[in-house]
DOKOLDREN-448277 format. One record per atom (N, C-alpha, C, CB): residue in one letter; x, y, z. Coordinates in steps of 0.2 Angstrom, whole numbers, plus 5000, padded with zeros to 4 digits. Glycine has a CB too. Example, Ala and Ser with C-alpha at 12.3 -4.5 7.8 and 13.67 -1.06 7.14 Angstrom:
2
A506649725039
A506249785039
A506649845039
A505749785045
S506449895035
S506849955036
S506450005039
S507049975029
//
This chain:
385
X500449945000
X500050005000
X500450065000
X499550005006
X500350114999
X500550194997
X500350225003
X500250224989
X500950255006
X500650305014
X500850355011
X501050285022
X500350415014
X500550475012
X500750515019
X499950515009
X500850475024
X500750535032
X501150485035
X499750545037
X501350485042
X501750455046
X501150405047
X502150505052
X501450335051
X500950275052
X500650295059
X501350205052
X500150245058
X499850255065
X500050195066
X498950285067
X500550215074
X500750155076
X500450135084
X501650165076
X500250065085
X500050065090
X500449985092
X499250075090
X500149945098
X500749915101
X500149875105
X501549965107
X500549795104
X500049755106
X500449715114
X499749705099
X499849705118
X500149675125
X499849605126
X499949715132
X500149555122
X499849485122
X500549435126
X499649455113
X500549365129
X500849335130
X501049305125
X500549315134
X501949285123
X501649245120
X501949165124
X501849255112
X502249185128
X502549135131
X502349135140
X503349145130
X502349095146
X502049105154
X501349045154
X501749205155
X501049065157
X500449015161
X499949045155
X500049035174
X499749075154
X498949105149
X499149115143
X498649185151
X499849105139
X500049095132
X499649055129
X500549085131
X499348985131
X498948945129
X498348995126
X498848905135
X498049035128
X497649095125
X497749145121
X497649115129
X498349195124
X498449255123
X498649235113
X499049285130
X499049205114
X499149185107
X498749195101
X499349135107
X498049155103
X497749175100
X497449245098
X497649145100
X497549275104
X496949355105
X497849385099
X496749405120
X498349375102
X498749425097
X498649415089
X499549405098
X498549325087
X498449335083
X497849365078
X498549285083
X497449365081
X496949405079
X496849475078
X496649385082
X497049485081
X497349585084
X497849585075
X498249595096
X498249535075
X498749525070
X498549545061
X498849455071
X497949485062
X497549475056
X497049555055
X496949395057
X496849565060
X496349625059
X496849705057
X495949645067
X497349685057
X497949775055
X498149725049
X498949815062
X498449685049
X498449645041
X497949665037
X498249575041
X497149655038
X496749685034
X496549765034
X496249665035
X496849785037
X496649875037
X497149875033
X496649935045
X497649855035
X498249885031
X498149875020
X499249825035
X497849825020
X497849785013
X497249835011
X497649705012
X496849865015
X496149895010
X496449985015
X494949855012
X497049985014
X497350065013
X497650095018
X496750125011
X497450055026
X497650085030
X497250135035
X498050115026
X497350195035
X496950235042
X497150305039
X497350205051
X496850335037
X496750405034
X497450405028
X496850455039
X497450335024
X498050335021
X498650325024
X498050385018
X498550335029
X499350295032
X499250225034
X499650325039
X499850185035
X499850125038
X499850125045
X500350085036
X499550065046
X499650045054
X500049985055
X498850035057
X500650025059
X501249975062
X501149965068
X501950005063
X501349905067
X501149865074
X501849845078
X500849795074
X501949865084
X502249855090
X502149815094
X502349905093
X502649745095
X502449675097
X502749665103
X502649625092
X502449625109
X502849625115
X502849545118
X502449675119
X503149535123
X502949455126
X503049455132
X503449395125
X502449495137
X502349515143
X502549435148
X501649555143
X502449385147
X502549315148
X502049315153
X503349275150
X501449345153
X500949305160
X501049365165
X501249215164
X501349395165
X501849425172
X501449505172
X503049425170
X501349515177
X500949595177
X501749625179
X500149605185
X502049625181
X502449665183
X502949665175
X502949635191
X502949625170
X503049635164
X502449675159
X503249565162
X502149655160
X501349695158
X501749775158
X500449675165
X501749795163
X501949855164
X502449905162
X502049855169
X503249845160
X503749865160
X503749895152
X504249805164
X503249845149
X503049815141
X502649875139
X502549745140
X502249905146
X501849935141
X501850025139
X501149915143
X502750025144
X502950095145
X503750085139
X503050115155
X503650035137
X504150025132
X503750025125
X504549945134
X503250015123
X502750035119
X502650095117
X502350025122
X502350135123
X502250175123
X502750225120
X502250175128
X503450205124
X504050265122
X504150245114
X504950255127
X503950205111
X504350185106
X503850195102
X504750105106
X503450235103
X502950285099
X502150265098
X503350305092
X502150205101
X501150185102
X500750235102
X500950155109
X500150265102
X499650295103
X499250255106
X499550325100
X499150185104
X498550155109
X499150085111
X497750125104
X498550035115
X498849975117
X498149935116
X499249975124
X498349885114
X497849815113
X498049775115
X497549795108
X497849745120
X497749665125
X497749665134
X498649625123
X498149625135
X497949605143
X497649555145
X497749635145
X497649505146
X497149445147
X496749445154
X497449375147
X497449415160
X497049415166
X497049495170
X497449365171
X496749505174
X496449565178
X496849595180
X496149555182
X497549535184
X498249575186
X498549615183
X498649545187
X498349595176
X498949625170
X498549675168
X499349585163
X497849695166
X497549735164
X497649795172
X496749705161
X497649775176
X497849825182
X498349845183
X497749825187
X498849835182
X499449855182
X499649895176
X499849795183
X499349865170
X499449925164
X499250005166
X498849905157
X498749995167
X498050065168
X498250115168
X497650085174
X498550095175
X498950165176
X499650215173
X499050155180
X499750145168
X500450165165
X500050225158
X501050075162
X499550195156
X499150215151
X498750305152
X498450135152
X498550295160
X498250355160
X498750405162
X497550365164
X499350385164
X499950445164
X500150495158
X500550405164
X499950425153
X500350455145
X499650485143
X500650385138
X499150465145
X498550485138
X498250455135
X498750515133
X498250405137
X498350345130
X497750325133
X498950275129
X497850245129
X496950225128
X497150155127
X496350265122
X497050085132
X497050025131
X496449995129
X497350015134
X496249965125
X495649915123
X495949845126
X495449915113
X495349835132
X495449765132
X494949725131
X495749745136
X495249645128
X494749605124
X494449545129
X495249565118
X494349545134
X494449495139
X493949495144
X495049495142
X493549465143
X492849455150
X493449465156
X492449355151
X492849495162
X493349505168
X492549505172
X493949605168
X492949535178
X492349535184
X491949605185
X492749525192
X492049635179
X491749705180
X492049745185
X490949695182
X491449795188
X491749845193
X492249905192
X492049815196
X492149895187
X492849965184
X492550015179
X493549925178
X492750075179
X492650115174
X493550155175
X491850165175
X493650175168
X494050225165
X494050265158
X494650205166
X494150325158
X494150325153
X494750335147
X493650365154
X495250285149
X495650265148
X495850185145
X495850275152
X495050145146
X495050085143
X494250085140
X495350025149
X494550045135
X493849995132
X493749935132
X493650005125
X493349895134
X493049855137
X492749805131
X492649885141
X493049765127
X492649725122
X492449665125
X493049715116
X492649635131
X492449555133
X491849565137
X492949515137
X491549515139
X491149515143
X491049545149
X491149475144
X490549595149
X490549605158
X490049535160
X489949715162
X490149525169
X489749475172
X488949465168
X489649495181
X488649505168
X487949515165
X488049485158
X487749595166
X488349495154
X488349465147
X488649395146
X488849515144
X488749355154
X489049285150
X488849245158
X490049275147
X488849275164
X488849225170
X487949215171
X489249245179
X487649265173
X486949255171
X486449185169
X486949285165
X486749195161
X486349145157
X486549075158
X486449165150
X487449075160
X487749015161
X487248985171
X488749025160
X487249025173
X486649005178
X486248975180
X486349005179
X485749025174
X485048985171
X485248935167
X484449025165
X485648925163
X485648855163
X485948795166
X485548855159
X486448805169
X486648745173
X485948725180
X487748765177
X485548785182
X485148745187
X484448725184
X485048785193
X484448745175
X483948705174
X484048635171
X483648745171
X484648635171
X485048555167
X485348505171
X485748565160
X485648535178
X486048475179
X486248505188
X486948475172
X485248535192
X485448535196
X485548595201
X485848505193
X485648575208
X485748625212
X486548625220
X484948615215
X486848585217
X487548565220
X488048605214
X487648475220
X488448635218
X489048685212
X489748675218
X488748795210
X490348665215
X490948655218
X491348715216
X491248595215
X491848765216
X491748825214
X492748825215
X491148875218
X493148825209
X493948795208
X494148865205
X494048725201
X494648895206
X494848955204
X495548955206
X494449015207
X495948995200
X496649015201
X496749085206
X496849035193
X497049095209
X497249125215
X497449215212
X498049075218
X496949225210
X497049305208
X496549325208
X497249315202
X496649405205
X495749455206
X495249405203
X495649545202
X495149395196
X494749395194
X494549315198
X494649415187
X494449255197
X494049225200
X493849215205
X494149205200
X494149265210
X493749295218
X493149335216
X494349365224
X493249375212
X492449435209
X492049375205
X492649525201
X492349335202
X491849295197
X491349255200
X492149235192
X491949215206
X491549165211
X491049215216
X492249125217
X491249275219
X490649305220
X489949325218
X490849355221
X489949335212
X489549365206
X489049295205
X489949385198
X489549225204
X489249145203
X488649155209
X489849065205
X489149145215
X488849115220
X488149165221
X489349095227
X488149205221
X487249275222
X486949245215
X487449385221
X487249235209
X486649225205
X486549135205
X486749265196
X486849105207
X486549005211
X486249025214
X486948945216
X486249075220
X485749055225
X485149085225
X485949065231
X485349145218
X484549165218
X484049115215
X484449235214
X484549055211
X483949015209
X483748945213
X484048985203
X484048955219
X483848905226
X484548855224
X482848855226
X485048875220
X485648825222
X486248825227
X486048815217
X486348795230
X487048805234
X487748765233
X486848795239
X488448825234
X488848815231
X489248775240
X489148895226
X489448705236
X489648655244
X490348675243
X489448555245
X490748715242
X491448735247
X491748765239
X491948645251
X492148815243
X492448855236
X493148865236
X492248925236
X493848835233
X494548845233
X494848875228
X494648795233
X495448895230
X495948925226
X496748885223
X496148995231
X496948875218
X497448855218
X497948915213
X497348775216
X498648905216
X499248915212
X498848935205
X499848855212
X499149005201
X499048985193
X499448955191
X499049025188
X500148945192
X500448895191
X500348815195
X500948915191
X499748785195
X499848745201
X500148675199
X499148755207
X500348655206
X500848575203
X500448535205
X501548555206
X500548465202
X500148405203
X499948405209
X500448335201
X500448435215
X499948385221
X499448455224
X500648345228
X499348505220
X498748545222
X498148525216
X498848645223
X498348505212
X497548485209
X497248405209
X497648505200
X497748355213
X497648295217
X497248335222
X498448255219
X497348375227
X497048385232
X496348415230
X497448425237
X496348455227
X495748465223
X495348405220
X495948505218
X495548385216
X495248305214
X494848265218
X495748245212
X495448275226
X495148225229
X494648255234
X495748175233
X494548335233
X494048355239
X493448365233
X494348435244
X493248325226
X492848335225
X492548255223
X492948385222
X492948215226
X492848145226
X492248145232
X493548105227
X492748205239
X492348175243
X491748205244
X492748165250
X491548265238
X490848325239
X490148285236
X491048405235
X490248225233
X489648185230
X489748225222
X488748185235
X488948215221
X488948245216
X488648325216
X488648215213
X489248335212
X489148415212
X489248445204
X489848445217
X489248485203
X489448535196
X489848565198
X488948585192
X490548565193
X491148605194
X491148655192
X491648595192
X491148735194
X491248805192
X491748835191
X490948835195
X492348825185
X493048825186
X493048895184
X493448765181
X493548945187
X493948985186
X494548995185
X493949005190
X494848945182
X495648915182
X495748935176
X495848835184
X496348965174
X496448985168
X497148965164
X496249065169
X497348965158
X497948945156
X498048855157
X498448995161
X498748845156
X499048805156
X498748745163
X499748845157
X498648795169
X498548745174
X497648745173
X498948785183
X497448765169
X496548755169
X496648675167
X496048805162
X497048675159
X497248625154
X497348555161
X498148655148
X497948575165
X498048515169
X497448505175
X498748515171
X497248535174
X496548535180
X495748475175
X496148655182
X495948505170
X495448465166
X495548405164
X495248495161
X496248375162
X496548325160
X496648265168
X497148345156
X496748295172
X496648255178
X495848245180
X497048285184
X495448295179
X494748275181
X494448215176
X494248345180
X494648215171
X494748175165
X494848105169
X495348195160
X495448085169
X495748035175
X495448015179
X496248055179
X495148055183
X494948035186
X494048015184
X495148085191
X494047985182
X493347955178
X492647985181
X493447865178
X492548055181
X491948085185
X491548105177
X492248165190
X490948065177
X490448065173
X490248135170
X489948035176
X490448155165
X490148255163
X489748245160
X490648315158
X489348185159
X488548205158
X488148225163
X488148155158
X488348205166
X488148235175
X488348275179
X488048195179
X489048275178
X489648325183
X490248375177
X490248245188
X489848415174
X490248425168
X490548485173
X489848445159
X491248505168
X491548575172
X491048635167
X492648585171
X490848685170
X490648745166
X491048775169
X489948775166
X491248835163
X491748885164
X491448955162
X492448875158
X491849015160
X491649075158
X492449075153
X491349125164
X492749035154
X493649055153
X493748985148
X494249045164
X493548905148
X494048865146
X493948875139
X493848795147
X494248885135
X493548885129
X494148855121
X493149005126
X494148875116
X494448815108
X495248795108
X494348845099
X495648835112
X496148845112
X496548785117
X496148905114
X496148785124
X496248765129
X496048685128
X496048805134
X495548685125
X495248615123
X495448595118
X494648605122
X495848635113
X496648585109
X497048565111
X496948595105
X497348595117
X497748585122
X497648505125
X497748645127
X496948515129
X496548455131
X496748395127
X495948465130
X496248395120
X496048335118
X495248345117
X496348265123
X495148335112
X494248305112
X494048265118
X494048245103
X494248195117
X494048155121
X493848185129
X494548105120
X494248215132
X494348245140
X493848305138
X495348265142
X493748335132
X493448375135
X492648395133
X493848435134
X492448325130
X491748315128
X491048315134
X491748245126
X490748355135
X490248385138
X490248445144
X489848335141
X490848455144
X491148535148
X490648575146
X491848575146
X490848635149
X490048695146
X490448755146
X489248705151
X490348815142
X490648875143
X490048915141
X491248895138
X490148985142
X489749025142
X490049095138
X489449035148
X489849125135
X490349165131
X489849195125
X491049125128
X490149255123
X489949305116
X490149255111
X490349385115
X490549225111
X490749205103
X490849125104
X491449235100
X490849095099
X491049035098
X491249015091
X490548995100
X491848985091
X491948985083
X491548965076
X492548965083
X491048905080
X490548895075
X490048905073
X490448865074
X489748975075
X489549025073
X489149015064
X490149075074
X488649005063
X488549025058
X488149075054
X488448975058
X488649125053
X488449195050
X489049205046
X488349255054
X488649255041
X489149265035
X489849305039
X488749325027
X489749375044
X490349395044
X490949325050
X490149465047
X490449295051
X491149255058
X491249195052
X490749205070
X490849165045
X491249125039
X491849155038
X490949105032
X491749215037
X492449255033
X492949285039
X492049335029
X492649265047
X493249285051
X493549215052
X493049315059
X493349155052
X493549095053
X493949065046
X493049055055
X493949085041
X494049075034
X494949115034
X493349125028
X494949185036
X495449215036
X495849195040
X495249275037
X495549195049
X496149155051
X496449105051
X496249155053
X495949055047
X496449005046
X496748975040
X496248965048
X496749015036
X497149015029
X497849055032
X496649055022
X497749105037
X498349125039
X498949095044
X498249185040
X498449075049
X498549035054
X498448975055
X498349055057
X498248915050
X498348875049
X497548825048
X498848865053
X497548785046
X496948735046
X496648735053
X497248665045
X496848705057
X496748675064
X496948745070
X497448605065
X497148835068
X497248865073
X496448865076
X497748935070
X496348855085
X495748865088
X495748945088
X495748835094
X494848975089
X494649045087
X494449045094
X494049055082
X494349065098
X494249075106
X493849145105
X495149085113
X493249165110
X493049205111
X493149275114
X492749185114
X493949265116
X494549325118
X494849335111
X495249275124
X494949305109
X495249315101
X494749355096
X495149235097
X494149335096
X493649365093
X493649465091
X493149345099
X493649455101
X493449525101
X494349545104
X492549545108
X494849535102
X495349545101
X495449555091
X495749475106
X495149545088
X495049555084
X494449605080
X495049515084
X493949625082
X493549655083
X493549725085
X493349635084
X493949725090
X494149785095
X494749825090
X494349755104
X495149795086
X495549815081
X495149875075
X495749755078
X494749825072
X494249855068
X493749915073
X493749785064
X493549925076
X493149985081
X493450015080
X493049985088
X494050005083
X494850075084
X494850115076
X495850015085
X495050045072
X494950075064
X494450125060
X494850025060
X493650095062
X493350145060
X493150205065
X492850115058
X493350195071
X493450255075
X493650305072
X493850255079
X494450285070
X494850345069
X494750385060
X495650305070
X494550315055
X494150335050
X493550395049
X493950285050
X493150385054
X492650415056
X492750485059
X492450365060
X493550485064
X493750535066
X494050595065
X493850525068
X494550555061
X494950595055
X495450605059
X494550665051
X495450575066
X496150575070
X496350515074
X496350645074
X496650485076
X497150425079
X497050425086
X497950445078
X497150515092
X497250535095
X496650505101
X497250605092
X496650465108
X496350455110
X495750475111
X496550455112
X495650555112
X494950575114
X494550595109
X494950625118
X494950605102
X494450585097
X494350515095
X494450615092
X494550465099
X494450415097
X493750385101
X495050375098
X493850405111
X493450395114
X492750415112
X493550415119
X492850505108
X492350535107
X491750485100
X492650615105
X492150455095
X491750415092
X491650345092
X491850425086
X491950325096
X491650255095
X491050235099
X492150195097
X490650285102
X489850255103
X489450265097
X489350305110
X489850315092
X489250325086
X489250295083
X489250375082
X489250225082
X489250185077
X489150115078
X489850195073
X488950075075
X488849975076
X489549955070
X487749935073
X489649885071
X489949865068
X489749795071
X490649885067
X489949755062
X489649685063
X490249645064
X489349665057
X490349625069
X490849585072
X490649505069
X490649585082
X490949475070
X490949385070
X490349365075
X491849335073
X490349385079
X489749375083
X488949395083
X489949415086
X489149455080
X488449505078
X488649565079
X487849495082
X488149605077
X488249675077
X488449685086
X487449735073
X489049735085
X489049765094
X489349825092
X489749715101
X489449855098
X489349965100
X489549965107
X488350015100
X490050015106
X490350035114
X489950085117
X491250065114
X489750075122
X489250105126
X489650185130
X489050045133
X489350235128
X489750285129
X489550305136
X489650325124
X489250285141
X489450315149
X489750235150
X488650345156
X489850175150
X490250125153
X490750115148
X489850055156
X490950125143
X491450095140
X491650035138
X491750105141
X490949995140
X491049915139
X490649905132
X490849865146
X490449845129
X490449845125
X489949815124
X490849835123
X489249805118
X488449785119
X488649695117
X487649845111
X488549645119
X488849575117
X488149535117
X489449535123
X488349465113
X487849435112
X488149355118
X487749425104
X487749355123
X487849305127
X487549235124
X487649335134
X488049185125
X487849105121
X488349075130
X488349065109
X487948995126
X487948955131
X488348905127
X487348925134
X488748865125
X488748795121
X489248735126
X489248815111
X489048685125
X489248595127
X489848595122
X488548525126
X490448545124
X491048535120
X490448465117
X491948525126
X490548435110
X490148405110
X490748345108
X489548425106
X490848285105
X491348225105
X491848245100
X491048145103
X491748285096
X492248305089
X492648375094
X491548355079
X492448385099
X492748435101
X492748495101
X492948435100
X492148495096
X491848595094
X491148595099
X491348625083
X491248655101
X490748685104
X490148675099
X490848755105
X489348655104
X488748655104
X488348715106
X488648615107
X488048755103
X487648815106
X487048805110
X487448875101
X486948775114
X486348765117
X485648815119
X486648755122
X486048875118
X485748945121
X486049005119
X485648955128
X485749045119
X486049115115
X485249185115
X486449095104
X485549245116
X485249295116
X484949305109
X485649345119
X484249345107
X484049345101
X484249435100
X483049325100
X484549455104
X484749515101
X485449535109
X483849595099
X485949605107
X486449595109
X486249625116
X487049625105
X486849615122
X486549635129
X486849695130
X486649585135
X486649745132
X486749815134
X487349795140
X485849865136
X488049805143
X488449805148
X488149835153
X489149845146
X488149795158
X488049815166
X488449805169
X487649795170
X489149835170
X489849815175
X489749815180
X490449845175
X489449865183
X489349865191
X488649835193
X489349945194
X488249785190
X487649735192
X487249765195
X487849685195
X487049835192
X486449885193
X485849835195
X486149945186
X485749785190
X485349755191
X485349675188
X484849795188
X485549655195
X485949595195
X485549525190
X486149565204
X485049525188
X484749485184
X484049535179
X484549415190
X484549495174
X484549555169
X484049505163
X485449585166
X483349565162
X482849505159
X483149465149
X481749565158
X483649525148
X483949505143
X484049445140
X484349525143
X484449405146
X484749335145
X484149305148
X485449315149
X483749315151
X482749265151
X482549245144
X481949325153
X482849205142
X482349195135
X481849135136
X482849175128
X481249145132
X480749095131
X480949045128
X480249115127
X480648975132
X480748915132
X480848885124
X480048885136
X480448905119
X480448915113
X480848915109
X480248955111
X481348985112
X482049025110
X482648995114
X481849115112
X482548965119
X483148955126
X483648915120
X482848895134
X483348865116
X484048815114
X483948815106
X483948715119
X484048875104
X484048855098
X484948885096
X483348905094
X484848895090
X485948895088
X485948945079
X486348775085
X486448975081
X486349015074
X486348965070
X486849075072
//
């Protein structure tokens, strides 16, 4: 392409190596493919957009070090961050400068800045629906497994108020290491040997999710009946797995890669002609992709790069994601999502069991902690694009 102006350069903060690379990888790749394509249909007011690449390795105190190294080396935005540590540790490096980080990643809500945008799930757009339905399929016993950081302490909070508003109760709640070693997920194993039957509500994220599921595996616990439901495991982590190990797990999430709509054929078509046959699409990925394009027509739309005319237009406009149409909400800065449900099914792709007939407006601070959005009619509950 032919640039007439200096590039708009911005700088991405993805793992690619540590405990959540298993993930982050793909959210970079994606972020990757989406400036690939802006760049091939012209760019961004006729300039190119250069990308500035980093390997924070999992580590928030590298998150930080990365994202003022970014920065200096002439960024105007940043795009990534997975877990909650590393999105908080950035922030502040972000609203020093001016700048403006988009991140792709469900979290526990509770936040506002107007320093960040919010493309993943708030609580209301994915734990909700996963609620309604684990206590209308499999029950009122929940076990509740999490990695040892912010966000599964807010997730497990948020679970356990919306079980019990449907009369379930959560029988004992643990933390383990994100890195944790065989003999904390043995102890785990074996304290859910001794809880009967229960449903597992896993928080565990990365590398040590992968070995948390492949021991539950092992340990021959029936997931017709005792499946793990997540908000976190999702195509990535279950190639890691294995099909076999991970057949009737459940997630809950905006995206799923088998989606069937013309715009997510043409996002799953792209990335894997670039990224290979077999690369997994994860729901983090998605809108690690999508949030690229926003930025793009933002600044299109703006006629400048410059944060606050960036903030100032991206509520004016929809864009049709792989997902469905979504819009950044201009007093929360999170983002409008379409909450689904799907079962890992024996081939190893996700099953949509349930999904929203139009997108959910962001409630991060759970104004109104059960939100009639995700209520769908019995009719509508299990149908699939």
């Amino acid at each position: 392409m032919t640039s007439r102006g200096a590039p708009v350069t911005i700088g991405m903060l993805f793992s690619q190596t540590g405990v959540t690379a298993v993930l982050e990888r793909s959210q970079r790749q994606a972020a990757m493919l989406a400036v690939s394509q802006i760049n091939s249909e012209g760019g961004l007011l006729d300039r190119e957009v250069v990308l500035l690449d980093s390997d924070p390795a999992s580590n928030p105190g590298r998150f930080r070090t990365e994202a003022k190294r970014l920065l200096d080396a002439g960024a105007e935005t940043l795009f990534g961050c997975y877990m909650s540590s590393t999105r908080k540790a950035v922030l502040p490096v972000v609203e020093s400068r001016n700048s403006l980080l988009f991140y792709p990643t469900l979290y526990e809500g509770f936040e506002y800045t107007p320093f960040c945008i919010y493309s993943g799930a708030a609580p209301n757009q994915n734990a909700g629906m996963l609620a309604d339905y684990l206590t209308e399929t499999h029950g009122q016993s929940y076990y509740f497994v999490g990695s040892n950081y912010v966000y599964p302490y807010e997730c497990n909070r948020i679970m356990r108020d919306l079980l019990s508003n449907r009369g379930a109760t959560v029988v004992d709640e643990v933390y383990i290491s994100l890195d944790p070693s065989d003999e904390e997920i043995a102890r785990v194993i074996a304290m859910l040997k001794d809880a009967g039957p229960v449903v597992v509500f896993s928080t565990l994220v990365g590398d040590g999710a992968v070995r948390f599921y492949k021991a539950y595996d092992k340990a021959g616990f029936d997931r017709t009946a005792q499946p793990i439901a997540s908000l976190t495991f999702g195509e990535p982590e279950i190639q890691a797995l294995g099909s076999e190990a991970a057949t009737g797990h459940i997630k809950a999430a905006p995206y799923f890669s088998v989606l069937d709509t013309p715009a997510n054929r043409e996002f799953v078509k792209s990335y894997r002609e670039t990224f290979g046959p077999d690369a997994p699409i994860s729901a983090e990925a998605e809108a690690a992709y999508f949030q690229v394009k926003l930025f793009a027509e933002a600044v299109r739309r703006a006629g400048k790069s410059d944060r606050n005319s960036v903030i100032r237009t991206l509520p004016t406009f929809s864009f049709e994601a792989p997902q469905g149409t979504v819009r950044v909400d201009s007093v929360t800065h999170h983002t409008h999502l379409w909450p689904r449900v799907a079962v890992v099914g024996e081939d190893g792709e996700f099953e949509i069991v349930r999904e929203a007939t139009e997108p959910v407006a962001p409630d991060p601070y759970l104004v109104e902690l059960e939100n009639s959005s995700w209520m769908l009619p019995s009719d509508l509950a299990h149908g699939s694009s």
